[in-house]
C-alpha positions, 0 to 999 in steps of 0.5 A: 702322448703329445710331442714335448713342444719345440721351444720352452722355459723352465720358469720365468720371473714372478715378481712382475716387471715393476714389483708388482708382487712385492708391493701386493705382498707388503700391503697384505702383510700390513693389513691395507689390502685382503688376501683376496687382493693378494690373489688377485695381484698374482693372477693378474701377474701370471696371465701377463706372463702366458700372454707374454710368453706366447707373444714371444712365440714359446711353445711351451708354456710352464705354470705353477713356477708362480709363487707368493714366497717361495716355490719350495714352500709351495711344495711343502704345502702341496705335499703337506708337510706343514708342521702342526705349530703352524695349521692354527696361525692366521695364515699358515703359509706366510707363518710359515715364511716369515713367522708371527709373534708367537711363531718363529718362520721356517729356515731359510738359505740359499737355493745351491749357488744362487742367491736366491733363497728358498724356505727349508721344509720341516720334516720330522717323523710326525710329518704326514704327508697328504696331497693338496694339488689346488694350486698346479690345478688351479693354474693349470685352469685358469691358463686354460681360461685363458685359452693356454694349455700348460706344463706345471712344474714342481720341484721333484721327490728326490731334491724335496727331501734331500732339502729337507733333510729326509731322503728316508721318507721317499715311499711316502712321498711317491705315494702323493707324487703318483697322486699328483700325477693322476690328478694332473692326468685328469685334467687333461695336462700333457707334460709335468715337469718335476725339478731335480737340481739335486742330482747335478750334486756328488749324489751317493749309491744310495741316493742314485738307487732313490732317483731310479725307485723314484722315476720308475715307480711314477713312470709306472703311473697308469694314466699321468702326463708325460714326465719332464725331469728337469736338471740345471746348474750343472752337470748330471753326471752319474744320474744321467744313466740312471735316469735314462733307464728308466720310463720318464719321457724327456730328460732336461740337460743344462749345456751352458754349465755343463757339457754335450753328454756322450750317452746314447739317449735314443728314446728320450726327448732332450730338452737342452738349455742352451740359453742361460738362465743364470746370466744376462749376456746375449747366446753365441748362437754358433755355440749353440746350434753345435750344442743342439746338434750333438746330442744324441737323443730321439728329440732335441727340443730348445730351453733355457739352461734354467729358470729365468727367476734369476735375469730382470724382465727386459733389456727394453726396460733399460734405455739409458744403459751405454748402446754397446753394452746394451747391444750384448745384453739379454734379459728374460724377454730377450732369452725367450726370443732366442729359445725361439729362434735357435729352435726354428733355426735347428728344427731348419738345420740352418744358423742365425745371423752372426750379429747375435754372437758376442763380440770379441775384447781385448783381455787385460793381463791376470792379476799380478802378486800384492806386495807382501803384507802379511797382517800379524798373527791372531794372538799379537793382533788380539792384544793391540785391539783389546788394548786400543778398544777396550770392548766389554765382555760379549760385545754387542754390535749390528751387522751394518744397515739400519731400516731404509725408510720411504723418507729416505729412499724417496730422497735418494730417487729425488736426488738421482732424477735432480729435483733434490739437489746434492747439498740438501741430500747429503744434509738428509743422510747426515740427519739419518746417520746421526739418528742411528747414531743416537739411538745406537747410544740410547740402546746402549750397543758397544760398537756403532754403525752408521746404518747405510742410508746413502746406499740402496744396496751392499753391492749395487752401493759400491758397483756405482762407484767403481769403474768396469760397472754398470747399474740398471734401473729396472733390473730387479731380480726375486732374492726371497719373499718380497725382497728384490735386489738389481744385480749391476753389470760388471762388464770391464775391468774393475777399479776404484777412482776415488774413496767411497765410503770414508766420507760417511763413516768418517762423519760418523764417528765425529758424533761419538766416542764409541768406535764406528764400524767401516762397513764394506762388501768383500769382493767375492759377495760383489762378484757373486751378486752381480752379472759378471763377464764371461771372458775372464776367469771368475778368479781374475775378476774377483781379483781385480775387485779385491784390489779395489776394496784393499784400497778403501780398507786404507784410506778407512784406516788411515782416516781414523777408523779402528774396525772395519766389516768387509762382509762375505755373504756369497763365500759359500754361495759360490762354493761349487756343486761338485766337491772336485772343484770345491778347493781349488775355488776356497783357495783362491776366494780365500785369498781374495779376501785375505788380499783385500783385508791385507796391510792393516795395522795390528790395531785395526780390527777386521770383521766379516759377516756370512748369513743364510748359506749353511756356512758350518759346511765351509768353516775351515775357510772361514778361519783361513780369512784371517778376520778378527771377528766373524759375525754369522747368521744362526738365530734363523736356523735355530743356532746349528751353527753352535755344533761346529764352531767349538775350535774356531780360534778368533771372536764370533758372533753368531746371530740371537735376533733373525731380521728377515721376520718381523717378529721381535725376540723376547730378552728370554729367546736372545739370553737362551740363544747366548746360553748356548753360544756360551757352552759351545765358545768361550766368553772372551770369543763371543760377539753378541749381534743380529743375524743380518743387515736391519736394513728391511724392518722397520724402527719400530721392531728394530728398537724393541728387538735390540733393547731386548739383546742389550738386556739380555747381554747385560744380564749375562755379563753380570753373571760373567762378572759375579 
């Protein structure tokens, strides 16, 4: 068997450095270009990749990280696992990920504590499962075409079906995993990575027992590659010997969040991330080296911590960003040249050059106490805003965004390059709100918003106007499918100069009579969303933004807005892997947003948001923000979230309408959906809303899906009322 190569990735971006995938993808999806163009685009989006990769100097090229959608569905589809209502549609893959008319998409949520969102496989006791391994075949020849040899990864047996909720179904699965493995032999591949994020997780007896039945039965393959069991966002843990024990040729450690193991690993190759995949700052190669040398193992190979999908593509993309910020700065390109370097240095046993450490800052003091302004108990709170709203049964509302049209974002980019000046920018976003105002009125929903067309995004929005930030301009990171976001650098302490939001939430409501919701991001989905710095806690940081967000609470309030959304998407997504540490982090996150939500008046009603991020799992922090009313994402994942909710004590609207498919709901799917939430809640509780911000679907379906929920609202109060 071949050495594993000294330096290596576990994955690279794959939305291209100009979102080339995402484009392709929307043509495809509208149907101006065929899937063979789609094909295309992608090949021509991997070949950039080897050749630039190889041009870095990386040893170890990986293939099949590409993916159309999601890497998870691409496996689901490599092993089969393809539920029958699917095989007919036009393009079961994409039915799949985002539905059809007829056909509601797969679950989504997030991929551990990321904000990356994966698709959830379907695995039920029909499911059969057969090998289909044309794309890790095919890429792996078309890199050879190309004259690259590479190492395909594939996520691993055990973390496939503990995602898809299906550990029992492991021998099955081993049977296509052997398969694979033959396969890949015969083609003359090396290695083969399989990826287990799972196992850095509180993992049962059982499930250990699995991962060694699992690794000892494919390391008895007779002719396979070489096997890389690649483990990131974390620790092993008890895995770790499980794992050493058994055939399985290289072991991939991630020392970035988790420590040097003390285990003997003589006879395994390590391959150790000591380079972060999951921040943009530059690697303290002392740090580093040290981590390098203190493994124990018979080869110590240098990686990235994990799949660089979650940096940008080039700090070189970013001219304008401030030169001492940029100078501590490291996206994919720059990573993999310092995988490169800190390899050839270690394999030399000498150190680099010390301009590639961080440099020091001077640390502001920890966030000091808020005055005490405890918001009055639930039941009085309650009252004042039933009084002062006067809100029919089931009310229905939106979760902030309406659709950003090509109109609007080509205006926004005028006005931010000076060709559109500023006066005639804000006379198109006044034009828009009023637009979303009017049709909010026409559909008949009880409690407006203003849709958001001055901001590009929830976070990115309010980065820009906060001090201690920083935006680039290309940036961009996969979120899921085609939707890319530019996380902004919060590089230095955080404070707010001015208002940000009241100018256009205060014209809103100038246009109606019905109240218009202060859309805001809570402070930990704002930390959660950006690169942060590494020098303070994470608590400290998320601290100094709740301030900054109790301050627009106030000024809201105080210019007449009677109910305020300070949405908390991330609030599960951060939760830590390991359940020690989970407490301590659903404390202080709870009071970070209780100290931005605090000092509101009785009548102001406070609302937060969560989507895609299996929140049922976190409920009892929920109740402990202390909002008035939680609207939460349930519709996409076939309202699971009803099960629990029975003894939450405050309104909740759990989501009838899933925006991240293009499919409208029928007023019969929204009325069931209702039903439902109206055995598990009783009525006065019940909020009536989409899944999510409306901000990626276009009028057209927003339109026809919302007077579908005002239709099937309205049905329903009659009955409430009869």
């Amino acid at each position: 068997m071949s050495p594993f190569p000294q330096s290596t990735v576990l994955g690279y971006p794959r939305i291209g450095p100009r979102r080339e995938l995402k484009r392709a993808l929307e043509s495809y999806w509208a149907g101006r270009s065929t899937r063979a163009e789609l094909d295309q685009a992608g090949a021509e989006l991997r070949e950039r990749t080897w050749r630039r990769l190889a041009e870095l100097g990386l040893d170890g090229l990986p293939s099949n990280t590409f993916s159309l959608y999601d890497q998870v569905l691409d496996t689901a589809v490599l092993l089969g696992a393809v539920p029958e209502r699917y095989r007919d549609a036009a393009d079961p893959y994409f039915a799949m990920a985002r539905g059809t008319d007829g056909l509601a998409p797969l679950r989504m949520t997030k991929w551990f504590d990321t904000n990356y969102h994966y698709i959830v496989p379907e695995i039920g006791p029909e499911t059969v499962f057969k090998l289909d391994a044309g794309k890790p075949l095919g890429e792996v020849r078309e890199a050879r075409a190309l004259g690259f040899e590479t190492r395909p990864v594939v996520v691993g047996p055990v973390t496939f079906l503990l995602l898809g909720s299906a550990p029992e179904r492991l021998d099955e699965v081993l049977g296509c995993y052997e398969e694979l493995l033959s396969a890949l032999a015969a083609e003359g591949v090396a290695w083969v990575q399989l990826d287990e994020p799972a196992l850095v997780g509180d993992r049962t007896p059982e499930e250990l027992a699995a991962v060694r039945t699992a690794y000892e039965r494919l390391g008895s393959v007779a002719q396979r590659p070489g096997i890389f069991v690649a483990s990131y966002f974390g620790e092993l843990g008890a895995a770790l010997p499980v794992l050493a024990g058994t055939p399985v040729e290289a072991i991939g450690l991630d020392l970035v969040r988790g420590g040097v193991p003390g285990a003997d690993l003589t006879g395994k190759t390590v391959v150790a991330g000591v380079v972060s995949g999951r921040d943009v700052w530059r690697t303290s190669t002392g740090r580093a080296l040290a981590a390098l040398d203190s493994v124990r193992a018979s080869r110590v190979v240098v990686s990235t911590s994990c799949s660089l999908q979650h940096v940008p593509y080039s700090v070189a993309d970013e001219p304008d960003l401030e030169p001492g910020l940029r100078a501590r700065l490291a996206f994919a390109e720059e990573k993999v040249a310092e995988v490169v370097a800190l390899a050839e240095a270690h394999a030399r046993g000498t150190s680099l050059a010390p301009e590639a450490e961080e440099p020091s800052v001077e640390l502001p003091p920890e966030p000091g106490p808020v005055a005490a302004e405890e918001r009055a108990p639930y039941p009085v709170r309650a009252a004042a805003q039933a009084g002062h709203l006067r809100l029919p049964p089931l009310p229905t509302t939106t979760i902030g965004s309406f659709p950003q049209t090509g109109e609007l974002r080509a205006a926004r980019a005028a006005a931010t390059s000076g060709t559109l000046s500023r006066a005639d920018y804000e006379r198109r976003v006044e034009a828009e709100i009023e637009r979303v105002i009017r049709l909010q009125e026409e559909l008949g929903l009880d409690v407006l918003v203003h849709g958001e067309p001055e901001r590009n995004d929830m976070v990115q929005y309010f980065a820009e106007h906060l001090d201690g930030f920083a935006v680039t301009a290309n940036g961009w990171v996969q979120s899921y499918g085609s939707r890319c976001t530019r996380p902004p650098i919060l590089h230095g302490d955080v404070t707010r100069p001015e208002p940000i939001t009241v100018r256009w939430t205060s014209y809103a409501q100038s246009l109606t009579d019905k109240p218009v919701k202060g859309m805001l991001t809570g402070p930990v989905t704002i930390v959660a969303w950006s690169f942060v710095r590494t020098d303070l806690p994470l608590r400290d940081v998320v601290f100094q933004v709740a301030d900054a967000v109790r301050e627009e609470v106030r000024d809201l309030e105080a210019s007449g807005v009677s109910i305020i959304q300070v949405d908390e998407p991330a609030l599960r997504e951060l939760l830590p892997l390991r359940r020690a540490a989970q407490a301590d982090y659903l404390e202080w996150a709870v009071a970070a947003y209780r100290r931005a939500t605090s000092g509101a008046g009785d009548r102001t009603q406070i609302h937060t948001h969560l989507c895609y991020s299996d929140a049922d799992q976190i409920l009892a922090a929920i109740d402990g923000l202390d909002a008035d009313v939680t609207t939460i994402e349930s519709a996409r994942s076939g309202a699971r979230i009803l099960g629990t909710v029975s003894s939450f004590g405050r309104g909740l609207g759990p989501g009838v309408y899933d925006i991240h498919s293009p499919r409208v709901p029928s007023a019969g799917e929204v009325e069931e959906l209702l039903r439902r939430t109206l055995l598990a809640l009783p009525a006065e509780r019940v909020w009536v809303n989409p899944d999510c911000g409306l901000k990626t679907r276009t009028y057209e379906e927003v339109t026809a899906s919302l007077t579908n929920v005002v239709a099937a609202t309205r049905r329903l109060r009659s009955e409430l009322s009869a």
